[in-house]
MARBA-3410 file (N, C-alpha, C, O; in Angstrom, 1 decimal):
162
-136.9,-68.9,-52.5,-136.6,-67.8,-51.7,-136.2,-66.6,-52.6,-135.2,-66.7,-53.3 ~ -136.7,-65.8,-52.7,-136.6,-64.3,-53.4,-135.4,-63.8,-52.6,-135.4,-63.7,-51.4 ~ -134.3,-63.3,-53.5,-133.3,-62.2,-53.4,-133.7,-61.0,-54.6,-134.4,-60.8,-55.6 ~ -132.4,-60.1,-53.3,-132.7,-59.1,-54.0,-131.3,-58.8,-55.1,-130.1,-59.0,-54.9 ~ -131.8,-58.3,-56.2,-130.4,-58.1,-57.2,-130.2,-56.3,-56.6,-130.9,-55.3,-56.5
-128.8,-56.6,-56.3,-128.4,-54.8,-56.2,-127.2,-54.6,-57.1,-126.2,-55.4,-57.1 ~ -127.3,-53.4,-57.9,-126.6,-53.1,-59.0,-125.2,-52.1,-58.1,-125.6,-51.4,-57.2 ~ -124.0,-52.2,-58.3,-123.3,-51.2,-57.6,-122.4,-50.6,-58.9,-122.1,-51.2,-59.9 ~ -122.1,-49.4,-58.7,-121.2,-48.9,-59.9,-120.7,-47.4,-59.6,-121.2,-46.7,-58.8 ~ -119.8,-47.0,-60.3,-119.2,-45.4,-59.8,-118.6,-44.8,-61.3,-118.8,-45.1,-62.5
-117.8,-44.0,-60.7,-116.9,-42.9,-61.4,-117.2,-43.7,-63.0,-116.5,-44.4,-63.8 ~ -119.0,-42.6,-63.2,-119.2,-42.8,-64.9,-118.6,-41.1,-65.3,-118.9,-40.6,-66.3 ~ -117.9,-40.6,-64.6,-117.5,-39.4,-65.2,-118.9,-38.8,-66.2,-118.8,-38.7,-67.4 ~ -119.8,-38.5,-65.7,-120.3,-38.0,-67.2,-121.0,-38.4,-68.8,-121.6,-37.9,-69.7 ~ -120.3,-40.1,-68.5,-120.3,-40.7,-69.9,-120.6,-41.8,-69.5,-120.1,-42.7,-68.8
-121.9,-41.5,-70.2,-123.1,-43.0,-69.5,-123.1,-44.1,-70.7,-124.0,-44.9,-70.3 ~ -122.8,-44.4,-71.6,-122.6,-45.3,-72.9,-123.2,-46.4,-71.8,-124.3,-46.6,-71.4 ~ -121.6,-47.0,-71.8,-121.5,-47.7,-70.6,-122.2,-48.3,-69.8,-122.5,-49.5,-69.8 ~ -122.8,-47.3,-68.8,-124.0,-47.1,-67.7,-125.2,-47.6,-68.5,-126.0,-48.4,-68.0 ~ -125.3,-47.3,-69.4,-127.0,-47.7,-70.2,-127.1,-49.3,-70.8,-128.1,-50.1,-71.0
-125.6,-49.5,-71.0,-125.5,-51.1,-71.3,-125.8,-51.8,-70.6,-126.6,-52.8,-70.6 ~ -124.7,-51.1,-69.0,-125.2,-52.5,-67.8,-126.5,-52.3,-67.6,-127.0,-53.4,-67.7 ~ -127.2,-51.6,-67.5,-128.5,-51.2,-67.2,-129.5,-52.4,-68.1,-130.2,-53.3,-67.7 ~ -129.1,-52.1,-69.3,-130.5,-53.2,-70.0,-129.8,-54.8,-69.8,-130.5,-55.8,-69.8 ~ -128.4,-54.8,-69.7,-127.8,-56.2,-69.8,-128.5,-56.5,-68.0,-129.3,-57.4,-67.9
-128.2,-55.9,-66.8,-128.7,-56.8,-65.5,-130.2,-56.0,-65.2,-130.6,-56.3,-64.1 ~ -130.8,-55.3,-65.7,-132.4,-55.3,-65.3,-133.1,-56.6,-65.6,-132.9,-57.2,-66.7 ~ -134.0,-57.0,-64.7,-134.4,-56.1,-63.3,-133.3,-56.1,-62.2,-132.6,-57.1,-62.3 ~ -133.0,-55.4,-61.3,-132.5,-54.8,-60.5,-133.6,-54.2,-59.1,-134.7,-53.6,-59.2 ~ -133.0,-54.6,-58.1,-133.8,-54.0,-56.9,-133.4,-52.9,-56.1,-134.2,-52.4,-55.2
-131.9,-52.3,-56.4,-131.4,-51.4,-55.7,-130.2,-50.3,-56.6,-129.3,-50.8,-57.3 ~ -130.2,-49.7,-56.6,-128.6,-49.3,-56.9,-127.6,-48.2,-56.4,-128.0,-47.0,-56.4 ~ -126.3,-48.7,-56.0,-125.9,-47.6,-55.8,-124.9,-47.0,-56.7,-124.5,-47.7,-57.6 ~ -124.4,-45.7,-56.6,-123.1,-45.6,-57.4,-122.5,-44.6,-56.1,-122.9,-43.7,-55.3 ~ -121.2,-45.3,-56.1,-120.1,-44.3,-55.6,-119.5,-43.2,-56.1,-118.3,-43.2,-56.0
-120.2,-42.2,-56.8,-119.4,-40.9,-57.0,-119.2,-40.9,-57.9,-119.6,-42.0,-58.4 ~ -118.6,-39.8,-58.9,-117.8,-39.0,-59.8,-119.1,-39.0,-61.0,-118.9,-38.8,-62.2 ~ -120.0,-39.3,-60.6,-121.2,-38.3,-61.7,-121.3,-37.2,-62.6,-122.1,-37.0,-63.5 ~ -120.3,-36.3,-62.0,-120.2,-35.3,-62.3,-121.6,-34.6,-63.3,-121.6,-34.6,-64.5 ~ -122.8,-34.0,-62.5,-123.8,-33.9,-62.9,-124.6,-34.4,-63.5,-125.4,-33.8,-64.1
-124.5,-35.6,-63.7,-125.9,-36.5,-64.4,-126.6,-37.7,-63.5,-127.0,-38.8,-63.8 ~ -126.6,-37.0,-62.2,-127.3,-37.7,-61.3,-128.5,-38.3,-61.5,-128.8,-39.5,-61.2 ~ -129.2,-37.3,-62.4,-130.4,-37.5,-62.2,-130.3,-38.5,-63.4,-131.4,-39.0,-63.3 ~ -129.7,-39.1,-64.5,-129.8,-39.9,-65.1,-129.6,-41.3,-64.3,-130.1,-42.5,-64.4 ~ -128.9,-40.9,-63.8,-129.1,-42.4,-62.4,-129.7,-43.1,-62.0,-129.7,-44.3,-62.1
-130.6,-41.8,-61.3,-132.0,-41.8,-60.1,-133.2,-42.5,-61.3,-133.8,-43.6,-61.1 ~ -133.4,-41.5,-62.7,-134.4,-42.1,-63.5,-134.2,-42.9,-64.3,-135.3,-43.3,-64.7 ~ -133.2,-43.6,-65.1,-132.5,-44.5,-65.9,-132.4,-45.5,-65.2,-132.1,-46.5,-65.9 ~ -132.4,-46.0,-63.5,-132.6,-47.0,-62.5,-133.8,-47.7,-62.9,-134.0,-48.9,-63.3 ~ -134.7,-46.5,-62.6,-136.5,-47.8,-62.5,-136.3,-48.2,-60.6,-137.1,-49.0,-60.0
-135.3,-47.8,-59.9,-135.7,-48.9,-59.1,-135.1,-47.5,-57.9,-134.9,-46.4,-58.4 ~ -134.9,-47.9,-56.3,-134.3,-46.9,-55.7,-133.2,-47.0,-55.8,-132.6,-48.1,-56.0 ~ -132.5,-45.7,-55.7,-130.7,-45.0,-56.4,-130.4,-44.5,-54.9,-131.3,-44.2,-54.1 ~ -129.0,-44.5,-54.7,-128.6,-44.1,-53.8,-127.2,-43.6,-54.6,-126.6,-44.5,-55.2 ~ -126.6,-42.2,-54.5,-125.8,-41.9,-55.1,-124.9,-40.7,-54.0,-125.5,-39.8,-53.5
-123.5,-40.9,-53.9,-122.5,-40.2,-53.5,-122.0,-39.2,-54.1,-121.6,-39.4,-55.2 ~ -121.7,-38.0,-53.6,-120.4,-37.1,-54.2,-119.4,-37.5,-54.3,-118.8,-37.8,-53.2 ~ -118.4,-37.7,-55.8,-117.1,-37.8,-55.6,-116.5,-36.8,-55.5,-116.9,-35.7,-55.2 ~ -115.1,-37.1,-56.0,-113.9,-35.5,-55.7,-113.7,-35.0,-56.8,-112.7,-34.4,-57.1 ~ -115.2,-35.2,-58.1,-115.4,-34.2,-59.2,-116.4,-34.1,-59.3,-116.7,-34.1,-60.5
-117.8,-34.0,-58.0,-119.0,-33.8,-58.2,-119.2,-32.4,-57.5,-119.9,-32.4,-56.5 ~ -118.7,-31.4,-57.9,-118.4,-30.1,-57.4,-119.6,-29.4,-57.0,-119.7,-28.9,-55.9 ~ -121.0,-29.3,-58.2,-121.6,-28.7,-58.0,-123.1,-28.8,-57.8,-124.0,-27.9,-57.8 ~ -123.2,-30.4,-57.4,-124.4,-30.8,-57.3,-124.8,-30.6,-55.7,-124.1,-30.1,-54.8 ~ -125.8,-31.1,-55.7,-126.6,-31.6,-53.9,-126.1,-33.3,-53.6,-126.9,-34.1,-53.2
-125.1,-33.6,-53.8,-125.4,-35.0,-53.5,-124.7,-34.9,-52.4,-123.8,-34.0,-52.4 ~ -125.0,-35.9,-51.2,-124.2,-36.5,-50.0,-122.7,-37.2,-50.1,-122.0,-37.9,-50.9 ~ -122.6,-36.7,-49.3,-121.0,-37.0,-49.1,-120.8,-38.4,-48.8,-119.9,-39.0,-49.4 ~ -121.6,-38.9,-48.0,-121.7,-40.3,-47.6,-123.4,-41.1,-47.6,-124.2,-40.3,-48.1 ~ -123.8,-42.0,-47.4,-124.6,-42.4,-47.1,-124.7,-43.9,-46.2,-123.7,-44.7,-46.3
-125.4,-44.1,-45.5,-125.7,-45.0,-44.3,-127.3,-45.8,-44.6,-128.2,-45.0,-44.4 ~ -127.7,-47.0,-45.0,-128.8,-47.4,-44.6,-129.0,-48.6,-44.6,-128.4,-49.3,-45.5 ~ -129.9,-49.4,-43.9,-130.1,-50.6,-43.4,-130.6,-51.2,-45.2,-131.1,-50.6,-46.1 ~ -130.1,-52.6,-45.3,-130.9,-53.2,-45.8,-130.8,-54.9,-45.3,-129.9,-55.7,-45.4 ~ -131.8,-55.1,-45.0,-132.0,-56.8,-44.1,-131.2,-56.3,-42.7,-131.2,-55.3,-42.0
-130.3,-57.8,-42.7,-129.9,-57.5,-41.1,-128.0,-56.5,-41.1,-127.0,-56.5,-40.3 ~ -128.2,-55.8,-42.5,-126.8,-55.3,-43.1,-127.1,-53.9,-42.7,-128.2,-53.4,-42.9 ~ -126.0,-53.2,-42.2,-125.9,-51.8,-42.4,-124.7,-51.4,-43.8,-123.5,-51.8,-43.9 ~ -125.3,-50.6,-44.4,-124.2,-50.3,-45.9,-124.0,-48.7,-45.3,-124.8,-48.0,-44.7 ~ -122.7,-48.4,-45.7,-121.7,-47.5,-45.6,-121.5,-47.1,-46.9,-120.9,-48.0,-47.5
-121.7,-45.9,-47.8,-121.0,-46.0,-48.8,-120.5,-44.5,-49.2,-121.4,-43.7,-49.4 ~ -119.4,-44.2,-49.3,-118.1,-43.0,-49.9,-117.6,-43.0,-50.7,-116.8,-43.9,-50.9 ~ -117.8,-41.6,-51.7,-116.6,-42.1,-52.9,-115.2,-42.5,-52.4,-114.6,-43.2,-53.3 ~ -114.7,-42.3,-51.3,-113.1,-42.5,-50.9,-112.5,-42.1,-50.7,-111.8,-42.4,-49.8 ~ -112.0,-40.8,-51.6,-110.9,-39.9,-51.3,-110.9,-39.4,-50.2,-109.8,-38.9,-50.1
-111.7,-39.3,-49.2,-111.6,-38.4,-47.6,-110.9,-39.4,-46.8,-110.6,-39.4,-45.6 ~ -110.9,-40.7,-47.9,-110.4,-42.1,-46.5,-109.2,-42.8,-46.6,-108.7,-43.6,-45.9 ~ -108.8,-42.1,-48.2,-107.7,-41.8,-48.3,-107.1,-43.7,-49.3,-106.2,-44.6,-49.0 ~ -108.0,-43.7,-50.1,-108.3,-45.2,-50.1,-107.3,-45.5,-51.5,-107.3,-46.6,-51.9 ~ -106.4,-44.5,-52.1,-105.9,-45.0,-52.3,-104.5,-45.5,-52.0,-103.4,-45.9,-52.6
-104.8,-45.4,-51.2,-103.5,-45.8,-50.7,-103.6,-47.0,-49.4,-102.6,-47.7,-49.2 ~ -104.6,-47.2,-48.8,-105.1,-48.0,-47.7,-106.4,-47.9,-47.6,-107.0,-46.8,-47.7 ~ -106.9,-49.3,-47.2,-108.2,-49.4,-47.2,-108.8,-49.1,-45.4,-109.9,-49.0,-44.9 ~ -107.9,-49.1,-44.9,-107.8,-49.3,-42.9,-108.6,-48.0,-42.6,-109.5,-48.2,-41.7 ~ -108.5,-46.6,-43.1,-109.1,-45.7,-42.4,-110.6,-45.8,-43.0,-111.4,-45.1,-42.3
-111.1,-46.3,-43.6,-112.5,-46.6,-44.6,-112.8,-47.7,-43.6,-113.9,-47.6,-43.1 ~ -112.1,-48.6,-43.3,-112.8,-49.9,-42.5,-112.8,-49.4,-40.9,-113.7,-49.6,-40.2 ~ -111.9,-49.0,-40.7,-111.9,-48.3,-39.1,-113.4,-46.7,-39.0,-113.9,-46.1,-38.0 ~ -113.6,-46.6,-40.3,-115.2,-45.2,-40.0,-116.2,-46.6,-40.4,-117.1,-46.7,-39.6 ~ -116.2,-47.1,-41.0,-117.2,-48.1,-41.4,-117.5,-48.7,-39.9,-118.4,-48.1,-39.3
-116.8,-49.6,-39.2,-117.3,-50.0,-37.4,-117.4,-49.4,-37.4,-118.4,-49.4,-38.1 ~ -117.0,-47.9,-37.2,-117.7,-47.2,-36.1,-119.1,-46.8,-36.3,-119.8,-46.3,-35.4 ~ -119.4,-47.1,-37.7,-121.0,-46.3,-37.9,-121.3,-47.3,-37.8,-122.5,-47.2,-37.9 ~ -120.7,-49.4,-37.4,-121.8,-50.0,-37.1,-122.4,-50.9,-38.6,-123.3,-51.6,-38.9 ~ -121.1,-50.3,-39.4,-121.4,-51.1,-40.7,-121.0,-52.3,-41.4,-119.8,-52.5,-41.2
-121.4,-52.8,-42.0,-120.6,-54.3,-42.4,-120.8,-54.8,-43.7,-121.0,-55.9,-44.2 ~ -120.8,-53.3,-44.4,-121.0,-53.4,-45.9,-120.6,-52.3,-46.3,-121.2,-51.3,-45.6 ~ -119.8,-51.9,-47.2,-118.8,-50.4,-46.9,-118.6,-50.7,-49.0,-117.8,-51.5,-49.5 ~ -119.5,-49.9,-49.5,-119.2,-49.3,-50.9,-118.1,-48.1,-51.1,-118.3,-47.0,-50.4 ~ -116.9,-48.1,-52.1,-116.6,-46.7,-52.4,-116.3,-47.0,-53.8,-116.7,-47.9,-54.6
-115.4,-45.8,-53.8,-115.1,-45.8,-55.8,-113.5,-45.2,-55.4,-112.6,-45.7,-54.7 ~ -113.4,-44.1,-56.1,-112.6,-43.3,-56.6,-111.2,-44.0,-57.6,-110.8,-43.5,-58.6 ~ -110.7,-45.2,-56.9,-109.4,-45.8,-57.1,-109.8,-46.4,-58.6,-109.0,-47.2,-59.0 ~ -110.4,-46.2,-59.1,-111.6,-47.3,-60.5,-110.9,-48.3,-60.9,-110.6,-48.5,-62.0 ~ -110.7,-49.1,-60.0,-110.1,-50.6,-59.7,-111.0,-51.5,-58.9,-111.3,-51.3,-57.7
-111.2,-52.2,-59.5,-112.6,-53.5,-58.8,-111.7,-53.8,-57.5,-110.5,-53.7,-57.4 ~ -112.4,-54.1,-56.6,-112.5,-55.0,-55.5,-113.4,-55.3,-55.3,-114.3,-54.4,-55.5 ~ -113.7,-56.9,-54.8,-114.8,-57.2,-53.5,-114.4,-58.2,-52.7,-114.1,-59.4,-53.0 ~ -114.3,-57.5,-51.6,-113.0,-58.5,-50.3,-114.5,-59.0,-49.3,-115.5,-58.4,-48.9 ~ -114.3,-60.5,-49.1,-115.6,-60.8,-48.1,-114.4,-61.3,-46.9,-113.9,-62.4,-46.8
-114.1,-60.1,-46.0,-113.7,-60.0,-45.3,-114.9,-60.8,-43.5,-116.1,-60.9,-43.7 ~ -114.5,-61.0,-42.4,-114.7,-62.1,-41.3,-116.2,-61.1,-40.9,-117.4,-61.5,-40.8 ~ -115.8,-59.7,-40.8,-116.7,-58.9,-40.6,-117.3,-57.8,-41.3,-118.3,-57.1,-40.9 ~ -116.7,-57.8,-42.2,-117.4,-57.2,-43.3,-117.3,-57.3,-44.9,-116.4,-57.9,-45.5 ~ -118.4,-56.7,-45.7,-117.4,-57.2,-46.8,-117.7,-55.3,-47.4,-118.5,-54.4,-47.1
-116.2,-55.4,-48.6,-115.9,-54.0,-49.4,-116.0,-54.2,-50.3,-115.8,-55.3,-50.7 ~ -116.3,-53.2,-51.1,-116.4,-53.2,-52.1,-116.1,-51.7,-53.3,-116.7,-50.6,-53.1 ~ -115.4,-51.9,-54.1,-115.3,-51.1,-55.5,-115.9,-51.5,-56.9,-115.1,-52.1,-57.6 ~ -116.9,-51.1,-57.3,-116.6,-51.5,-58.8,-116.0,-50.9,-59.9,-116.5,-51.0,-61.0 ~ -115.0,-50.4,-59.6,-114.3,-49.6,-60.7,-114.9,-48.4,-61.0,-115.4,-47.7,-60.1
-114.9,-48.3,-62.1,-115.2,-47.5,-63.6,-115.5,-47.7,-64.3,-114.8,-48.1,-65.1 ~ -117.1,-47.4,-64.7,-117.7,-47.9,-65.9,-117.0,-47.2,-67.2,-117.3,-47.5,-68.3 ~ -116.2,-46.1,-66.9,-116.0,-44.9,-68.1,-114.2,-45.0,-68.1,-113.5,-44.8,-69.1 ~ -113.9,-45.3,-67.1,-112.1,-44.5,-67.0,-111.2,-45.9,-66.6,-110.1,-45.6,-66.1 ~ -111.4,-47.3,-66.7,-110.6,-48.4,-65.4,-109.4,-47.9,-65.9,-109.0,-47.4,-66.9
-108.8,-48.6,-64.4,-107.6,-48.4,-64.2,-106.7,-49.9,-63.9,-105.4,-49.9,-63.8 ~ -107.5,-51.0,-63.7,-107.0,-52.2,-63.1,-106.2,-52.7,-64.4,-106.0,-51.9,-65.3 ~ -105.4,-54.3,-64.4,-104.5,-54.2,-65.3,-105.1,-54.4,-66.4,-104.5,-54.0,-67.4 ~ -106.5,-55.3,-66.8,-107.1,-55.4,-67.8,-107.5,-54.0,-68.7,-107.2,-53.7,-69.9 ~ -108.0,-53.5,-68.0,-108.4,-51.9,-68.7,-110.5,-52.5,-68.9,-111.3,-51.9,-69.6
-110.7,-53.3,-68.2,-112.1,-53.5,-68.9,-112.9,-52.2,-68.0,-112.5,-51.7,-67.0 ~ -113.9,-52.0,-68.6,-115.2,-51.3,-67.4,-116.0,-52.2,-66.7,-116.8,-53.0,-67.0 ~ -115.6,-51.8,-65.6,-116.4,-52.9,-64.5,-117.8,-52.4,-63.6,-118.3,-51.2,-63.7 ~ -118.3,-53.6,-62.7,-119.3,-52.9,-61.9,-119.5,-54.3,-61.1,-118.8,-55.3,-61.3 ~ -120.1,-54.2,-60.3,-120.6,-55.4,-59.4,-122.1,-55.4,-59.0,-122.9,-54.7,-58.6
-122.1,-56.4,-59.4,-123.7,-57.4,-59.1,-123.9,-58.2,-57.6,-123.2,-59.0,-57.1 ~ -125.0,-57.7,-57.1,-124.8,-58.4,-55.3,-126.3,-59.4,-55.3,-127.3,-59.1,-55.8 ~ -126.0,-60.4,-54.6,-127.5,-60.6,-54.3,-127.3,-61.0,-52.7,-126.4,-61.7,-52.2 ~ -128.9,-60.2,-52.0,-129.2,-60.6,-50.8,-130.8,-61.5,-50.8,-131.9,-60.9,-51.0 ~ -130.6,-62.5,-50.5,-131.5,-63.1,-49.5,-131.9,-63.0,-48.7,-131.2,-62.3,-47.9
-133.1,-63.5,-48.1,-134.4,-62.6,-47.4,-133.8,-63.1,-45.9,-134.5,-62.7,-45.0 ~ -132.3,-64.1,-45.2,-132.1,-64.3,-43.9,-130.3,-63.4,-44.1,-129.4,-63.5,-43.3 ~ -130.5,-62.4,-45.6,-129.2,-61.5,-45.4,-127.8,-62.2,-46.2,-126.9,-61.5,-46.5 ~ -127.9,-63.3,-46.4,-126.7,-64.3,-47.1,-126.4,-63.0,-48.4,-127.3,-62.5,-48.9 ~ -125.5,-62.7,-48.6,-125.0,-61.9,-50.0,-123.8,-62.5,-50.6,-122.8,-63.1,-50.2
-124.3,-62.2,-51.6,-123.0,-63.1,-52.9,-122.8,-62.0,-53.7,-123.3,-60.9,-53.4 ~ -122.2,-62.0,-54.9,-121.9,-61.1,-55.4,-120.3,-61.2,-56.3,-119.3,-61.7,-55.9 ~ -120.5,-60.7,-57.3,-119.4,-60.7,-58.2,-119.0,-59.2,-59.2,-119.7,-58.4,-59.6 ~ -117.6,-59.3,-59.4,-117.5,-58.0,-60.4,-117.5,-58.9,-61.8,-117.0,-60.0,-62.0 ~ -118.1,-58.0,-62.7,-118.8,-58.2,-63.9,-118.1,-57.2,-64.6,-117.6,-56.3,-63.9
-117.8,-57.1,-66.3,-117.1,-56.4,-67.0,-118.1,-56.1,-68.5,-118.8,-56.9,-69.1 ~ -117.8,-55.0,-68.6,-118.7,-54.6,-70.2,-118.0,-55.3,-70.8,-118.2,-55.4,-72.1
END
């Protein structure tokens, strides 16, 4: 049964060192997103992928075009994903899971806090992968998360560290 590998990752501030390691260490890859704080090197994302990018504004991506949020199907999953600060996430995860149902989603990406989580919560599962550039968790490592979906939707997934 073929899964899909989806790469998740955020707040590279700018400094892709990092970003270019996980890149050759988990390609191939079928998807990727990053939650925010790019702060203009988007486009090293989108073409340094190889694969489709889906990338958020964080609350230091001032001057680009990127979306605030994004919404899209993949299998029988709807993904939700925001950098966080509008949901106020560091301090509670409740207003991010309370807009996630309501858009109907059950896979909810953010960043900002650059502290790993991935909670496989009854109805949904969340997720953070840190910081590839700045963590904050008690280790200090740079993190990111690795997901795989199978073709009846089953997802597994782990946070991984440079």
């Amino acid at each position: 049964m073929k899964k899909q590998k989806i790469l998740v990752v955020s707040d590279t501030h700018k400094m892709h060192v990092n970003f270019d390691l996980v890149l050759e260490k988990e390609k191939p890859f079928d998807v990727l997103f990053h939650a925010g704080d790019v702060e203009g090197r988007e486009w090293e994302i989108e073409y340094g992928s190889g694969c489709p990018s889906y990338v958020v504004a964080g609350n230091n991506d001032f001057f680009g075009q990127l979306p605030p949020e994004v919404e899209i199907k993949m299998g029988p999953h709807k993904i939700f994903m925001t950098h966080g600060h509008h949901y106020f996430v560091s301090m509670t995860l409740d207003h991010l899971k309370r807009e996630a149902r309501a858009r109907g989603a059950d896979i909810v990406i953010f960043g900002h806090t650059h502290k790993p989580c991935l909670k496989f919560e009854e109805d949904m599962i969340i997720m953070n992968p840190g910081s590839l550039t700045y963590p904050r968790q008690e280790n200090r490592l740079p993190s990111y998360i690795v997901l795989e979906m199978d073709e009846e939707g089953k997802v597994e997934g782990e946070i991984r560290y440079v």
